[in-house]
N, C-alpha and C positions, 0 to 999 in steps of 0.2 A: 575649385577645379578651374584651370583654365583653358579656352578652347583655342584652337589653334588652327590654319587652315592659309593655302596659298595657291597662287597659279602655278603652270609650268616656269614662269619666270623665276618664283619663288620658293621653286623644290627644295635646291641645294641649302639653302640660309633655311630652310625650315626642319631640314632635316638638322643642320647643326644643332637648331636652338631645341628640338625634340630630345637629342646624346643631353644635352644639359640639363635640361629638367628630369631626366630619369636619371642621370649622374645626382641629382642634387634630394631627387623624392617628390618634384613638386607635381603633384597632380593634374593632370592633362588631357584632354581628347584629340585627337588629331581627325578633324573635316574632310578633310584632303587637300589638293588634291593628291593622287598616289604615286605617279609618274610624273617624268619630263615632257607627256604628251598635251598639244594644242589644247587649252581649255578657258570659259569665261571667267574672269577672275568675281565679277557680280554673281555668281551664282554661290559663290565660296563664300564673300561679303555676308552674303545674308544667312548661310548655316552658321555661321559664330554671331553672327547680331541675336539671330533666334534662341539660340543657347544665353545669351547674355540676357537678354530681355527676360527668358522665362527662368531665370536663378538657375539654370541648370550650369551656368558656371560664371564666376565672380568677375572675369576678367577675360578680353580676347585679342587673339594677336592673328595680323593678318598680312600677306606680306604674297605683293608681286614683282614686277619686274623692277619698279622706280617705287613703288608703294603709292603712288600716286591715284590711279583707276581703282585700286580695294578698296583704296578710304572715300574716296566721293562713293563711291558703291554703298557702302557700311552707313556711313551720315546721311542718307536719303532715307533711312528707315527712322522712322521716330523712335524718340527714347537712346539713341546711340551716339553718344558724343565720339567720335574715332581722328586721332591725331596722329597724321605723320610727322616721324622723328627719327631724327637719325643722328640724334647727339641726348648724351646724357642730360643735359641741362633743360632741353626741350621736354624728355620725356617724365623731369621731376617736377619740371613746369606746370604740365599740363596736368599733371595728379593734384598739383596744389590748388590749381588756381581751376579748371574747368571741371573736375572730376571726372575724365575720361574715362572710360568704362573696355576701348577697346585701340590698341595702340597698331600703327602699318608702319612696315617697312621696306623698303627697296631692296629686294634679293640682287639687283646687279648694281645698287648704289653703296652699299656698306660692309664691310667683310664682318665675317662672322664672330671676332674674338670679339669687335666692338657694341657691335648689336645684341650679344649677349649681355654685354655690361647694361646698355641702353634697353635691351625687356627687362633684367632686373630690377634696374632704378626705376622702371613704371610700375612693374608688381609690387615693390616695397615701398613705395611713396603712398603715404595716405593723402587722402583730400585737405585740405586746411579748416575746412567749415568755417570759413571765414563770412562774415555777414555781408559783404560789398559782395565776393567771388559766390554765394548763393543765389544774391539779388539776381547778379549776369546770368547766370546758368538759366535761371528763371525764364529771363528776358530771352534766351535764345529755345528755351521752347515752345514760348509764345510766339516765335515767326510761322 
């Protein structure tokens, strides 16, 4: 399952990327928030970290106005690796190499036909289990 959750910046692109995963069957939660109205995007951050952390879902996407404020939000909780991306290559990047667990995006930075490409290549990219990129991952939970 994957959780999903945004500000009022990030309605619109979440509601796209929600049509696609039930176009497609992939299993989902949707956090919030519900509306275009004024809300913390840190509060959102940590309903999909929480879900991520306790297995209650494999993977989470998170997405405000720039993507920016979600994911420092999200990566202040331990255990959460979260990378913003806004390009295919970043988001297959970072499954290889860091084992992100929770991907942000910029609802007024990316339109929606692309950012769907860009959460699929993060949900279909497996980690590499590479022995150098275990070591790093390591080392950044030791900070």
């Amino acid at each position: 399952m994957i959780a999903i959750a945004c500000d009022h910046g990030g309605f619109a692109l979440k509601q796209e990327i929600i049509a696609h995963f039930k176009e497609n069957g992939t299993p989902f939660k949707d956090y919030g928030c519900m509306t275009t109205d004024a809300v913390d995007y840190p509060d959102y951050a940590k309903l999909v970290a929480e879900a991520v952390l306790s297995g209650e879902a494999e993977k989470g996407v998170l997405i405000c106005g720039t993507g920016i404020g979600i994911s420092i939000a999200a990566n202040k909780i331990p255990g959460i690796r979260c990378a913003l991306c806004h390009d295919v290559f970043s988001a297959e990047a970072t499954r290889l190499h860091n084992d992100t667990n929770i991907i942000a995006l910029g609802g007024r930075v990316i339109g929606p036909s692309h950012a769907i490409k860009v959460v699929d290549t993060f949900l279909s990219t497996p980690f590499s289990n590479e022995e150098r990129h275990i070591k790093r991952i390591a080392k950044i939970e030791e900070l």
